[in-house]
Structures are given as C-alpha cells and as structure tokens.
TORPA-4810 file (N, C-alpha, C, O; in nm, 3 decimals):
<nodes>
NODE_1_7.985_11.854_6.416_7.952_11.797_6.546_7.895_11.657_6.527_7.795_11.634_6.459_X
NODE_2_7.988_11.533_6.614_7.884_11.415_6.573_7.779_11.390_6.637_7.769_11.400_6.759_X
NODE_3_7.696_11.358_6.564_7.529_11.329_6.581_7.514_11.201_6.645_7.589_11.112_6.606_X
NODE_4_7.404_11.166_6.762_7.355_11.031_6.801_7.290_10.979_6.739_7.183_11.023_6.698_X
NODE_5_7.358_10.824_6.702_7.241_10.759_6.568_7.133_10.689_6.654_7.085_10.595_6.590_X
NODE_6_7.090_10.699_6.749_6.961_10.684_6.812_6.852_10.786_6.821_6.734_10.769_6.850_X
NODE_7_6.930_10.920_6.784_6.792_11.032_6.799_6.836_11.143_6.725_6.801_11.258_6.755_X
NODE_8_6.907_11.119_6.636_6.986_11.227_6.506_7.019_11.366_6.582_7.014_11.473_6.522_X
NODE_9_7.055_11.355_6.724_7.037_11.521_6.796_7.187_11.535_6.840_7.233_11.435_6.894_X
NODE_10_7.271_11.641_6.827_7.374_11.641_6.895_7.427_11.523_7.012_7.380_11.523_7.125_X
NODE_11_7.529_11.424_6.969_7.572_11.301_7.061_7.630_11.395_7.192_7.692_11.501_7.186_X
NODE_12_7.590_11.326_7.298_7.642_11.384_7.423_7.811_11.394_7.443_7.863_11.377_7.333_X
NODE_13_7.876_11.409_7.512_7.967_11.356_7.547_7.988_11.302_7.662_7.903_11.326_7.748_X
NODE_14_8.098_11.218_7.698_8.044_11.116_7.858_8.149_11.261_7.924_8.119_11.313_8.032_X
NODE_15_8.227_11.292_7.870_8.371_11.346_7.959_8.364_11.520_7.905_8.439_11.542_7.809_X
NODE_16_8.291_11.629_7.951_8.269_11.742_7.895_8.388_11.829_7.901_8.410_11.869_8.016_X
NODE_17_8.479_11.874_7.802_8.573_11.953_7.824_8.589_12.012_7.920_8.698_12.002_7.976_X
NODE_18_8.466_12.115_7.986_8.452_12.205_8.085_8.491_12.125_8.260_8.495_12.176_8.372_X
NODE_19_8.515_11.979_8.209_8.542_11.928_8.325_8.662_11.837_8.303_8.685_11.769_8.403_X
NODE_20_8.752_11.815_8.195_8.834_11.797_8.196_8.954_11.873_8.212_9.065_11.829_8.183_X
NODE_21_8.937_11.964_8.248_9.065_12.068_8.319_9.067_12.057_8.465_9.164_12.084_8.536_X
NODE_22_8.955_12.018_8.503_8.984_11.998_8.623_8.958_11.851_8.704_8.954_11.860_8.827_X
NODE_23_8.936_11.691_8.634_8.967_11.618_8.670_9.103_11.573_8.590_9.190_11.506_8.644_X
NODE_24_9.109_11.615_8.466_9.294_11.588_8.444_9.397_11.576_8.519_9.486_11.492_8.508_X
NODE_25_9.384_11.699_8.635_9.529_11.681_8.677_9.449_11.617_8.819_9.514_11.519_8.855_X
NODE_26_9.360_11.635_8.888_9.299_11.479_8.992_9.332_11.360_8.924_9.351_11.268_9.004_X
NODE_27_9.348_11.324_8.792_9.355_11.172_8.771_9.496_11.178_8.774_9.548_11.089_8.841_X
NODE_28_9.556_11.243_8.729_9.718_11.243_8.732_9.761_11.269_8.846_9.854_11.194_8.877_X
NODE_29_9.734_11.339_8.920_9.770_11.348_9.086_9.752_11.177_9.156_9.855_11.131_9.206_X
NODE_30_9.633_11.095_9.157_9.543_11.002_9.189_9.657_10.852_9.133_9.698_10.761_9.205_X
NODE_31_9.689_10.878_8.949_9.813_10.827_8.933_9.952_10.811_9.026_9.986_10.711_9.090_X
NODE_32_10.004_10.908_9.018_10.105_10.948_9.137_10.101_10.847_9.283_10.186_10.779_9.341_X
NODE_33_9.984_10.870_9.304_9.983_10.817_9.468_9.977_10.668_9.437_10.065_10.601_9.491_X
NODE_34_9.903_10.614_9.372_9.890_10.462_9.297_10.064_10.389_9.302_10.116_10.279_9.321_X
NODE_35_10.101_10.515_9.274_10.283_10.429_9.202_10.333_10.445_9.334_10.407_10.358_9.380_X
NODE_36_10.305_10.539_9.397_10.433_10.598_9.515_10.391_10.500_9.611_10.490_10.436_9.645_X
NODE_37_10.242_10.445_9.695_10.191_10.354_9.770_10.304_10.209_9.711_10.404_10.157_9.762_X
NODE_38_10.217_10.179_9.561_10.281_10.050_9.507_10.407_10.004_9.564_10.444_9.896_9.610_X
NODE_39_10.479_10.152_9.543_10.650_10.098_9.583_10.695_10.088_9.713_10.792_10.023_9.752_X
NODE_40_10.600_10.175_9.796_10.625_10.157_9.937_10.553_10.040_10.004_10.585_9.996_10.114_X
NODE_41_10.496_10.013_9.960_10.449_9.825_10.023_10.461_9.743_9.943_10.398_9.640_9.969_X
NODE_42_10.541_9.742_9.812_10.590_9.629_9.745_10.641_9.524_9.809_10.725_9.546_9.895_X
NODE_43_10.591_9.357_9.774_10.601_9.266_9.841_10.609_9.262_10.027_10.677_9.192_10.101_X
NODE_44_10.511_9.365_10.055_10.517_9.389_10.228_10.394_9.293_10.222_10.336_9.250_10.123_X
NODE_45_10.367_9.267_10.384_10.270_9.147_10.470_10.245_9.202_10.556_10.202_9.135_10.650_X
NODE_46_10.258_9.362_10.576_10.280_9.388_10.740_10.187_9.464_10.697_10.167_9.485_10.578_X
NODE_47_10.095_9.531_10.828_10.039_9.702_10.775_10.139_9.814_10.837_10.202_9.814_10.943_X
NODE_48_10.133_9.885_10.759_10.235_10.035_10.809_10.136_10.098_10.934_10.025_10.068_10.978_X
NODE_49_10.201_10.166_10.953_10.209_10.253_11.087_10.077_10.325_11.066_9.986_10.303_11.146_X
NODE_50_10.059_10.409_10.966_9.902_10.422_10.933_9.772_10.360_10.932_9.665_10.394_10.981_X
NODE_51_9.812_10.249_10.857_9.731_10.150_10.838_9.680_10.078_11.002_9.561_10.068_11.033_X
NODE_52_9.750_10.050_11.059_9.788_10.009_11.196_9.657_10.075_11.302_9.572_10.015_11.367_X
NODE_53_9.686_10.230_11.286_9.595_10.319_11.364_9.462_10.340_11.301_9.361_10.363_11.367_X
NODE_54_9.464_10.332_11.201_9.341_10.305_11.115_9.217_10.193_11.151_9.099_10.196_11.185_X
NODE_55_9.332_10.084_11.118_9.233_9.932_11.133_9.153_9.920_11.230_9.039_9.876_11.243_X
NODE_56_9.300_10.007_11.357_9.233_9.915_11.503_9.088_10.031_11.502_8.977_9.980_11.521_X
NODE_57_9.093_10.148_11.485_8.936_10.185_11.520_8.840_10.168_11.473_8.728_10.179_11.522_X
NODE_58_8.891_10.121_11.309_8.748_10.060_11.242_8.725_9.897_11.274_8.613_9.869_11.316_X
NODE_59_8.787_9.827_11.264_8.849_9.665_11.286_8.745_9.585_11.396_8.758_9.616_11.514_X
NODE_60_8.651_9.490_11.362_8.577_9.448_11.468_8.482_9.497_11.493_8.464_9.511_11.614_X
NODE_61_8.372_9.551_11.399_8.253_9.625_11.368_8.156_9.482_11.434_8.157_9.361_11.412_X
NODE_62_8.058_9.597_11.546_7.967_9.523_11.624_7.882_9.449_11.522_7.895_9.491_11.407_X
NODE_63_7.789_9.337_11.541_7.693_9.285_11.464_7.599_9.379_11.341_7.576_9.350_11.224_X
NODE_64_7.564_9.483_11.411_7.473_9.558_11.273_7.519_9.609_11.164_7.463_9.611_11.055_X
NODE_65_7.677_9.675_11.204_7.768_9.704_11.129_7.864_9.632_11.059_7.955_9.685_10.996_X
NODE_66_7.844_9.502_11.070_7.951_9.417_11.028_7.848_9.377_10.877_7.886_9.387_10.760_X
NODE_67_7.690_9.324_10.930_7.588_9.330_10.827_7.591_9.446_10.748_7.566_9.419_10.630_X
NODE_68_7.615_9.579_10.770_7.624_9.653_10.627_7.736_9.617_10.605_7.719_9.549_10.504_X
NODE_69_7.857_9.613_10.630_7.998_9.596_10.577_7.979_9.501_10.474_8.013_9.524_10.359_X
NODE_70_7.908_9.355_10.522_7.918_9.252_10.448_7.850_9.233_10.288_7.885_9.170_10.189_X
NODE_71_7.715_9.335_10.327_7.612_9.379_10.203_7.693_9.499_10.114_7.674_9.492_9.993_X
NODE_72_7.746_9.566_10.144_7.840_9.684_10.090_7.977_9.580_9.998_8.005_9.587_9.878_X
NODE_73_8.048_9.480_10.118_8.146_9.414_10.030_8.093_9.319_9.950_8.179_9.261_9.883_X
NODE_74_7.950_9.272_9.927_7.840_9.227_9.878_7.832_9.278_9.719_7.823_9.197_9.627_X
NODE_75_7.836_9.393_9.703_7.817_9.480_9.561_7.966_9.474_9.508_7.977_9.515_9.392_X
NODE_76_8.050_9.444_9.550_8.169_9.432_9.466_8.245_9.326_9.416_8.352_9.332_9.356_X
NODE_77_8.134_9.162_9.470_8.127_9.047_9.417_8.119_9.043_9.321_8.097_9.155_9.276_X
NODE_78_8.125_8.934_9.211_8.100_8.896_9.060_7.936_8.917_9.038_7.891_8.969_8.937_X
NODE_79_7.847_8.865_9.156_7.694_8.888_9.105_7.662_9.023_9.147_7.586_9.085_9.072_X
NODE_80_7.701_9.080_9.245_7.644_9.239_9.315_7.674_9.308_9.174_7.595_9.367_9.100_X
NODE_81_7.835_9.279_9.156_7.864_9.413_9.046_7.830_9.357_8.907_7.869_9.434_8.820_X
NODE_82_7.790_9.285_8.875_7.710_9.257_8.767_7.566_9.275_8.763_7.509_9.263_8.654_X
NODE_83_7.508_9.298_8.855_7.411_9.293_8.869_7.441_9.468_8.862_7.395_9.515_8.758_X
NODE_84_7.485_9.537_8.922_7.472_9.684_8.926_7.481_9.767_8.781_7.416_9.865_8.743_X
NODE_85_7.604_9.678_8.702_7.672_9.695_8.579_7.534_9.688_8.497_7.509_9.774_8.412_X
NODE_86_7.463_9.603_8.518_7.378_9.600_8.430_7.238_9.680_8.415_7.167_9.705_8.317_X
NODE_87_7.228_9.716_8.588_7.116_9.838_8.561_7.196_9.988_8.502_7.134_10.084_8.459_X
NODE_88_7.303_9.981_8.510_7.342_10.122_8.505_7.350_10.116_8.341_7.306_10.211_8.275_X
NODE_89_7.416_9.985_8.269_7.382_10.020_8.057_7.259_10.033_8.085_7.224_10.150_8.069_X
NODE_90_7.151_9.944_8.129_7.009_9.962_8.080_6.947_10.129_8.123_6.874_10.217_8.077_X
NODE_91_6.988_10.114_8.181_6.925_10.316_8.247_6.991_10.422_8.161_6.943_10.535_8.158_X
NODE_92_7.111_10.387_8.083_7.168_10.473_7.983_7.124_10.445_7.882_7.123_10.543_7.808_X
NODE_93_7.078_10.338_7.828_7.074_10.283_7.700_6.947_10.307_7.690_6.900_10.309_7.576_X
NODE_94_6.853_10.333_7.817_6.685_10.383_7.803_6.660_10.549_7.766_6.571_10.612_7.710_X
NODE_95_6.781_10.580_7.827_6.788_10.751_7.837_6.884_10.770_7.667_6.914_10.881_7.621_X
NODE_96_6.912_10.660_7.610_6.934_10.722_7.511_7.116_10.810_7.480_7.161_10.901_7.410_X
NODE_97_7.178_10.691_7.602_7.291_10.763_7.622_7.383_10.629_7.567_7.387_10.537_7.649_X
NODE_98_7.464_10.605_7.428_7.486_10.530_7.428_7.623_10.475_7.457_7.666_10.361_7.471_X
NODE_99_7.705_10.652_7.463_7.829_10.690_7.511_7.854_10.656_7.647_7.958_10.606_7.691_X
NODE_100_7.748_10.686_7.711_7.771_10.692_7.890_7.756_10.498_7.905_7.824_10.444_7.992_X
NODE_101_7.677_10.425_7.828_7.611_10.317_7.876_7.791_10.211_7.817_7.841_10.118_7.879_X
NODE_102_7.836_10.266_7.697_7.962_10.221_7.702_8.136_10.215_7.810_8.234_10.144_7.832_X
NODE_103_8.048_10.393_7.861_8.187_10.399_7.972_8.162_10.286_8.080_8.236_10.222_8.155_X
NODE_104_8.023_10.288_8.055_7.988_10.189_8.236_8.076_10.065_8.210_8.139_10.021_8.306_X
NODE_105_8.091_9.995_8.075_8.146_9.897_8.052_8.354_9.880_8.040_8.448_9.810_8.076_X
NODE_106_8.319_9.999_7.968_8.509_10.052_7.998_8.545_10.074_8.089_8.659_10.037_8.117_X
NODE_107_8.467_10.144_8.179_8.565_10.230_8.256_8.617_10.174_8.379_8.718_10.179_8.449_X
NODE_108_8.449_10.092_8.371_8.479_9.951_8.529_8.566_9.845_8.498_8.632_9.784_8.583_X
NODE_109_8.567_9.813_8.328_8.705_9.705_8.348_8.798_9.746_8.327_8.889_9.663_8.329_X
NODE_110_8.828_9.854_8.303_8.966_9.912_8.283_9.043_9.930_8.430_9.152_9.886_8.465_X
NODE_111_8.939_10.018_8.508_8.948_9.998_8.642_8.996_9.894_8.713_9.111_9.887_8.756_X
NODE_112_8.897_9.797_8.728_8.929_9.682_8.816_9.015_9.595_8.748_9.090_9.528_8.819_X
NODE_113_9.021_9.580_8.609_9.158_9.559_8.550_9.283_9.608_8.581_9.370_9.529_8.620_X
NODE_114_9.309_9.740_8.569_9.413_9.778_8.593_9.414_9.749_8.749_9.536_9.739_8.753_X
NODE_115_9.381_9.730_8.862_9.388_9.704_9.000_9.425_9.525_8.997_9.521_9.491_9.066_X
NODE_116_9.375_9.449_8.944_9.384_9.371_8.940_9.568_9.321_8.913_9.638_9.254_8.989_X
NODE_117_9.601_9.378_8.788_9.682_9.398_8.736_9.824_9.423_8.880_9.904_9.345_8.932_X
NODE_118_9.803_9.530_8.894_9.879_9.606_9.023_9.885_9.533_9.111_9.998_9.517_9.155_X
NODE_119_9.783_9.464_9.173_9.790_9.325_9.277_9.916_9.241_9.250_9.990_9.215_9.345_X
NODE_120_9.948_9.192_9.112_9.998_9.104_9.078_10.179_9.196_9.096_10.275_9.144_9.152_X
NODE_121_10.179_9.342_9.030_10.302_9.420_8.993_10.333_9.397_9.176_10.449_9.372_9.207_X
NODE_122_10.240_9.406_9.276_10.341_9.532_9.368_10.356_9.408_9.491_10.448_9.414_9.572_X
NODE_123_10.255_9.296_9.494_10.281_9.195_9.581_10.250_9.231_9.691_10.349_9.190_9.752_X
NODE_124_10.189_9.275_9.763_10.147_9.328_9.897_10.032_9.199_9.893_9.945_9.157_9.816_X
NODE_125_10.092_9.163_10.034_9.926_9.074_10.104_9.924_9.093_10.258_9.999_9.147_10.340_X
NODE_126_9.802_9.024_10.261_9.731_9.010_10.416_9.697_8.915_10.425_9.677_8.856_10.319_X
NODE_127_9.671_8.846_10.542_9.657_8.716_10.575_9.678_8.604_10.554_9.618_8.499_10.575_X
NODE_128_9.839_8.652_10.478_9.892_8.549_10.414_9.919_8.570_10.281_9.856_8.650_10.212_X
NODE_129_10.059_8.462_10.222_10.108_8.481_10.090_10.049_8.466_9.984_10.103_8.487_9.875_X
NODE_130_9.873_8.408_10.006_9.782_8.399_9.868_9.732_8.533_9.830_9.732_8.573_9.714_X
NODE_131_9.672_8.631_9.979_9.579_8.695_9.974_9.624_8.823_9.923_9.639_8.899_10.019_X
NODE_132_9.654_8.881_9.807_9.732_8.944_9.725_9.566_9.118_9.766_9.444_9.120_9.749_X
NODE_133_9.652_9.208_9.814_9.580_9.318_9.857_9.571_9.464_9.833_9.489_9.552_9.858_X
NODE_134_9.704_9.456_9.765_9.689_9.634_9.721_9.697_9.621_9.524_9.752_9.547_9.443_X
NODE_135_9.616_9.728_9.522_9.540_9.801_9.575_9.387_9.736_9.576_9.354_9.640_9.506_X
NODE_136_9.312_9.795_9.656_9.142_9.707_9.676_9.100_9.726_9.542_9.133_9.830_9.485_X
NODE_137_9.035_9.646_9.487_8.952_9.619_9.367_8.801_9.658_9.402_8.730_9.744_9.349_X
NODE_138_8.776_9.578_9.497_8.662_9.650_9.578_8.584_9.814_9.546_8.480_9.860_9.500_X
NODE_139_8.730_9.863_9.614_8.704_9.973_9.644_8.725_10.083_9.512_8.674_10.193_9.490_X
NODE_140_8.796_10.024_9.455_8.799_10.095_9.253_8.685_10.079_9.194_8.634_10.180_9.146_X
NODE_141_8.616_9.955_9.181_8.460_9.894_9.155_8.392_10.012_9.182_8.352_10.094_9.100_X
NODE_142_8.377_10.016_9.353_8.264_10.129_9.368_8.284_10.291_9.323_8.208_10.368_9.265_X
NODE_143_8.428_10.307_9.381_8.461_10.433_9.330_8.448_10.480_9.147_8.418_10.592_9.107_X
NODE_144_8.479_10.365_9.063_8.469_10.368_8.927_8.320_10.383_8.910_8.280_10.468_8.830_X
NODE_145_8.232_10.307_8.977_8.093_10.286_8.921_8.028_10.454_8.957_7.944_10.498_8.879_X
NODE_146_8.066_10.531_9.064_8.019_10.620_9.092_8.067_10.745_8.968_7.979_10.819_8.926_X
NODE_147_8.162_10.755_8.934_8.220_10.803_8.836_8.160_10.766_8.677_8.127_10.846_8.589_X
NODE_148_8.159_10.702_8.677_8.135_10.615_8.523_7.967_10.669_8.506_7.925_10.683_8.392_X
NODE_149_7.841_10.708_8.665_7.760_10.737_8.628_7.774_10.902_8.649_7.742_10.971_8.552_X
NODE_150_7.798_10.936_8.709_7.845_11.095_8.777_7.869_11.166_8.616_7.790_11.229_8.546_X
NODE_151_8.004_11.129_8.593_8.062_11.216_8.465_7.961_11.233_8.317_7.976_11.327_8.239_X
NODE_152_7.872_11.137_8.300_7.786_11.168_8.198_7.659_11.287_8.203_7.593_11.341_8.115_X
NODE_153_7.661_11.299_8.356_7.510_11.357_8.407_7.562_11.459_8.357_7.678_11.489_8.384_X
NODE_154_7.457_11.560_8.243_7.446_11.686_8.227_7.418_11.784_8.311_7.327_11.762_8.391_X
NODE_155_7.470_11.885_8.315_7.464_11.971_8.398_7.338_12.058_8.474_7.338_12.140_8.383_X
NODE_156_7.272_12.089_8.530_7.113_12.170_8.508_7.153_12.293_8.526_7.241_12.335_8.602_X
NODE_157_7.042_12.382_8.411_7.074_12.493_8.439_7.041_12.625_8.506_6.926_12.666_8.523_X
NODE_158_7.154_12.689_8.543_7.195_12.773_8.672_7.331_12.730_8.748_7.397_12.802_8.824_X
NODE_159_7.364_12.567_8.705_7.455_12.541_8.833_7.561_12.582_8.812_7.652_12.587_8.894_X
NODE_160_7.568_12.637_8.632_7.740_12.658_8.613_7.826_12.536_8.578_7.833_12.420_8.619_X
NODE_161_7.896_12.623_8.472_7.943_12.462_8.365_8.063_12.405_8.484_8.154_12.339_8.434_X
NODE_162_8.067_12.422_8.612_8.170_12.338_8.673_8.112_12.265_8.775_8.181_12.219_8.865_X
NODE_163_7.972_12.248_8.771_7.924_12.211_8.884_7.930_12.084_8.881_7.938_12.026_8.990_X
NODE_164_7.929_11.995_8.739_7.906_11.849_8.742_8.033_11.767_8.801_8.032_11.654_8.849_X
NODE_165_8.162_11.870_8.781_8.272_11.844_8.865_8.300_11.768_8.999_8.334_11.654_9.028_X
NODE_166_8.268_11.893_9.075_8.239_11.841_9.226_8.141_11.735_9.285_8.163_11.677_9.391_X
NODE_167_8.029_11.714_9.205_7.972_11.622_9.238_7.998_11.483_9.115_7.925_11.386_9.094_X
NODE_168_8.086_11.508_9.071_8.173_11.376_9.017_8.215_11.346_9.125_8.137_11.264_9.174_X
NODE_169_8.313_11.372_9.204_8.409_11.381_9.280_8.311_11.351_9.421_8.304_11.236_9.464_X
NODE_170_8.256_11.434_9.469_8.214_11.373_9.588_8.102_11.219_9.594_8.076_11.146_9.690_X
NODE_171_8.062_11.212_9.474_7.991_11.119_9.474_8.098_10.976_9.410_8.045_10.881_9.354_X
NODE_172_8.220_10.982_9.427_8.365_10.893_9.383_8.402_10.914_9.536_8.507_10.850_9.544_X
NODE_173_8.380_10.961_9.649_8.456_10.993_9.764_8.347_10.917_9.822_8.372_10.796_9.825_X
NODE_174_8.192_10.961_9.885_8.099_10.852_9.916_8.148_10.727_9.898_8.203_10.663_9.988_X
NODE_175_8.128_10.683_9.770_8.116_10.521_9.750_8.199_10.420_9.777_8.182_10.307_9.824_X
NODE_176_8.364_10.525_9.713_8.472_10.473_9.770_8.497_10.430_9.936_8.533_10.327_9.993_X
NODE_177_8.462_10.555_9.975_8.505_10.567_10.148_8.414_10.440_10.217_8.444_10.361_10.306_X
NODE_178_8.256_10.460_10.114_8.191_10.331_10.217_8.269_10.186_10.222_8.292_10.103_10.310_X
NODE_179_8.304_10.198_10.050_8.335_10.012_10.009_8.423_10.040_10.097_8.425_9.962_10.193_X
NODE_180_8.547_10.183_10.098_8.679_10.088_10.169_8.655_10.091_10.330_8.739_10.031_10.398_X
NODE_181_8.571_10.143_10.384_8.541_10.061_10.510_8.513_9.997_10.518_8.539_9.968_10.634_X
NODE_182_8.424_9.866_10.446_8.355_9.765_10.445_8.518_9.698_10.430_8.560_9.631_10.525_X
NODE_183_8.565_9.709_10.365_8.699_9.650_10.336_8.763_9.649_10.453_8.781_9.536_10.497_X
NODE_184_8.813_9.756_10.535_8.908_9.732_10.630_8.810_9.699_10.746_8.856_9.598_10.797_X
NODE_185_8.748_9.719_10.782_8.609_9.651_10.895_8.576_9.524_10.922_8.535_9.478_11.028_X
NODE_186_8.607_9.434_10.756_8.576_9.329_10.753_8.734_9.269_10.744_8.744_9.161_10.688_X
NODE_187_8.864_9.333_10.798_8.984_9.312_10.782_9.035_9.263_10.625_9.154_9.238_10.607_X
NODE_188_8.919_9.247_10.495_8.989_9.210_10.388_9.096_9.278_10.325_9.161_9.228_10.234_X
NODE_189_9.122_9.427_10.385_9.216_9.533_10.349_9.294_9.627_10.422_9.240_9.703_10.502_X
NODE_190_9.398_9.629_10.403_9.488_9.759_10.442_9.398_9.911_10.402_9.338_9.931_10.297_X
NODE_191_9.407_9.990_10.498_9.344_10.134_10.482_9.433_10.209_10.375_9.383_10.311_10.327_X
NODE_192_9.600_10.158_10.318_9.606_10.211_10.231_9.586_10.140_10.130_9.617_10.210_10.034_X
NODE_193_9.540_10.004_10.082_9.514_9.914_10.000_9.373_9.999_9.923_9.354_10.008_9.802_X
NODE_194_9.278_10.063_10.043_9.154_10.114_9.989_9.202_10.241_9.951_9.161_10.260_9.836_X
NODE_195_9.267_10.336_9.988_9.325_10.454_9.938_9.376_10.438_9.779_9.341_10.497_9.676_X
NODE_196_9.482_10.322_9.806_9.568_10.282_9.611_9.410_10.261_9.544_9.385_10.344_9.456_X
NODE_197_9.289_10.149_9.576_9.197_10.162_9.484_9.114_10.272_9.469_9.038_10.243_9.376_X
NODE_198_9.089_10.381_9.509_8.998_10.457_9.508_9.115_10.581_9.398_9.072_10.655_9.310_X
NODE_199_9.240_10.570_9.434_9.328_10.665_9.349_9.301_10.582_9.146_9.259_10.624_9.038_X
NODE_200_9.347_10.476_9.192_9.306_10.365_9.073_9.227_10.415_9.025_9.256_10.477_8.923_X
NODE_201_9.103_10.416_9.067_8.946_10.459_8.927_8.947_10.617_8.926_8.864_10.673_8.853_X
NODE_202_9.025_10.686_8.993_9.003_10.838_8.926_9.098_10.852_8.856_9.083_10.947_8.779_X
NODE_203_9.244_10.771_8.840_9.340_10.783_8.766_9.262_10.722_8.598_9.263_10.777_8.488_X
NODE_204_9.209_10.605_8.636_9.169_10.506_8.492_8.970_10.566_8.430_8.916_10.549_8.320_X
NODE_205_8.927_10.620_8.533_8.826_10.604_8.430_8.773_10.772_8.320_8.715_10.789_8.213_X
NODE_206_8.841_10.869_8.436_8.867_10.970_8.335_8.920_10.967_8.220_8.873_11.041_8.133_X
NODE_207_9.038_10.876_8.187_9.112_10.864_8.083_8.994_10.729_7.956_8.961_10.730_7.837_X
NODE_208_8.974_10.647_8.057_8.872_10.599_7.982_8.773_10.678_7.909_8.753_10.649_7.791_X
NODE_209_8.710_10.774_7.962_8.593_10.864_7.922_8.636_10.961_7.799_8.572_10.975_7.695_X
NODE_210_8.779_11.035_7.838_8.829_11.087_7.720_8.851_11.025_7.573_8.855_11.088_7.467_X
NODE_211_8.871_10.835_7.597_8.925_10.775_7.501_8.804_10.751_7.379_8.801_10.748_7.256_X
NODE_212_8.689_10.731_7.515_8.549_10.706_7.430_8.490_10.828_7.376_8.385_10.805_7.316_X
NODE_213_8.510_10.899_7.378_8.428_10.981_7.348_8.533_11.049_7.202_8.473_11.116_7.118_X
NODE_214_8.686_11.023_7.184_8.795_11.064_7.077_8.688_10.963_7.011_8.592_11.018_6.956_X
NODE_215_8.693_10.841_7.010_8.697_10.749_6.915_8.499_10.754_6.842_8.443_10.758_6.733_X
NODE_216_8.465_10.751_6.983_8.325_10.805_6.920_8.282_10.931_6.832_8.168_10.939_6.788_X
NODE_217_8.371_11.022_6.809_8.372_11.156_6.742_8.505_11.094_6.619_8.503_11.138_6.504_X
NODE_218_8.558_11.044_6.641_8.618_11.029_6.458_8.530_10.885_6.424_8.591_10.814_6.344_X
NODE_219_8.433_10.842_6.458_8.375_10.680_6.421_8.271_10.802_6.375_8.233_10.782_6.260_X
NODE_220_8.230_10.888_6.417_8.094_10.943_6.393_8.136_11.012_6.247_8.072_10.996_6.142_X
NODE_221_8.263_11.094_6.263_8.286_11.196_6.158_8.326_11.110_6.020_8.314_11.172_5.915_X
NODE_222_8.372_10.973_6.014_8.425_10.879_5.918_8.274_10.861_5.891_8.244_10.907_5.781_X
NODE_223_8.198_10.823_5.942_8.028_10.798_5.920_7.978_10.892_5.801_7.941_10.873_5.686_X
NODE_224_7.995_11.001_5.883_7.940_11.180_5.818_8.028_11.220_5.665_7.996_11.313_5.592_X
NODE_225_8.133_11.135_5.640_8.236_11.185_5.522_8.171_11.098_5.416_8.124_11.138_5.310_X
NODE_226_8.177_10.950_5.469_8.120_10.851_5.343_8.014_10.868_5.269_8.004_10.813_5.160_X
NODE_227_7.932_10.938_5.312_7.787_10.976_5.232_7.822_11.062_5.172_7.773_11.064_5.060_X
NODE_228_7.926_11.183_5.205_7.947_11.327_5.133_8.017_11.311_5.000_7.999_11.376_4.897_X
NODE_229_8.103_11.210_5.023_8.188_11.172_4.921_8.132_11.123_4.793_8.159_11.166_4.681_X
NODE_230_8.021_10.995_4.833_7.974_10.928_4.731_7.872_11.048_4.653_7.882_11.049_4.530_X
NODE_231_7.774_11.153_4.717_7.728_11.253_4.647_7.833_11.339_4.572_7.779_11.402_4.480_X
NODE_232_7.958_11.359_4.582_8.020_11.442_4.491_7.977_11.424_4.334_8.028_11.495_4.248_X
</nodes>
C-alpha cells in the first residue's frame, strides 16, 4: 500500500474504488452528451428550440439578481478562479492531502482545457462570430471545482461506502446549475452551452482523479522498491 510522505500513514486516494463504479459510467454517459450537443450545434449562431424556451424565462434578471449572476460569473474569471484554486491546494495541503491538493490543479485544467479546446472543435457562437460558446467554461470551472473538492472527502462513518457518491454529484449539480444560470441570465450562454460544460467536468475530472492517483501509487511503489533492493 503506498504510504504519504508527509505523515508515513496510508496515502489517501482522491478517486475511491467504491466510487468509481459508479461515477465511471456518469463520466462516460456525460462524455456522450459533450459529442452528441458538439455535433448538433457545430458552427450554429442561432439558439435551438430549447435553448430558446429556456433563455426567455431566465433572460433579463431584475437588478438583485443580475448582481448575484454577475458575482457568481465573477468566480469563473482569471482572478475569482484563481483566487478559489488557491484556497482549495492550501486547505488540502494543510489537511495533509497532497493527492486531493494536486487534483484541484489537474482536474480544473484539464477541465477548462478540454472546454476550451471544444470551443475551438465545434464553433458554436453568440453574439456574434468572435464570441465562441459551447461548451461554457464557466460552467465546467464551477462544476469541476465542486468535484475536484467533493471526490477526495472521506467518507464518515455509518454513511456507507457509497455515500460520498451522491454528494459528489449533487454538490457538481449545485454549482454547475448556479454558474450556468449566471451564464444564460447574463445572456453570455446558450442553456445547452451550460449543459455541454457541466457534462465536460464530470466526463474530465473523474478520469483525471483515476490518472492521479495510478501514477501516485506506481511513483510511491518505485519509491518503496529502491531501498529494498539496495538492502539485498
């Protein structure tokens, strides 16, 4: 078992088996919808018929509500989400988590990377041929950041090794749902633009979490061999 070289005690893992059976096939489902959206508003300008009935009831948020929208699309700026990015390593890296304090860093650029990315593949805009829109980045940001802290939290006990599951997941549904209203409220997005990003970070950061935690368990076990060897 590899050991944490900060406190020689069993290393956590960010992504617990007991919950990778059941966000596996959510990230692969979450995949799916990412590609199938992509191709159906590839190089579109228009909103679909969904999107349409969507906007108009959120669209034009009175004064108080337009102020949270704006503080909400606020945290998914270069300083909000840096600024968030950075309490969330320091709160892992205090707790001694050095696995979890790395996903915060993977998992959000892999995320908003890969969205970023997709902007460029599928060509969808709004308000014109600059404003490049699916899928929201925004809304992957928050949905990733909720995830990236969610999936490390150990479980307490009584709740049952599947409990950290669901509240992965609903606490990736919160954050998402707020940013992507702030998004379509403040018209910067199509309602399925926030749907493709919120599919985005459950497709990318599970897979992130699995990757860190392979590489952190053969970096640990290559660690654990070199000493054994040289005592032979």
């Amino acid at each position: 078992m590899a050991l944490d070289s900060t406190s020689g005690r069993p290393a956590r893992e960010v992504f617990a088996r007991s919950r990778q059976a059941w966000l596996g096939p959510v990230a692969a489902l979450a995949a799916v919808v990412v590609v199938a959206l992509g191709f159906l508003y590839a190089g579109d300008g228009r909103p679909g018929t969904v999107d349409a009935r969507i906007a108009g009831a959120v669209d034009g948020a009175g004064t108080p509500w337009r102020q949270v929208a704006l503080a909400l699309d606020f945290l998914g700026e270069p300083l909000g989400a840096a600024t968030l990015v950075v309490a969330a390593v320091t709160g892992f890296l205090l707790l001694r988590r050095p696995r979890a304090a790395v996903l915060v860093v993977a998992g959000l650029g892999m995320a908003v990377g890969t969205a970023t990315l997709l902007k460029h593949l599928v060509g969808r805009t709004i308000h014109g041929d600059g404003n490049l829109s699916y899928p929201s980045g925004h809304t992957a940001f928050a949905t990733a950041l909720a995830l990236v802290v969610a999936l490390p939290a150990p479980r307490r006990p009584g709740t049952g090794r599947r409990a950290g599951t669901p509240v992965a997941l609903a606490a990736a549904l919160v954050c998402g749902a707020a940013m992507g209203w702030a998004q379509v409220a403040l018209g910067a997005h199509y309602p399925t633009d926030v749907l493709g990003g919120w599919c985005t970070a459950l497709a990318v950061v599970p897979a992130a979490a699995w990757l860190i935690d392979r590489v952190a368990d053969s970096l640990a076990g290559a660690t654990a061999d070199g000493p054994r060897q040289q005592n032979r």
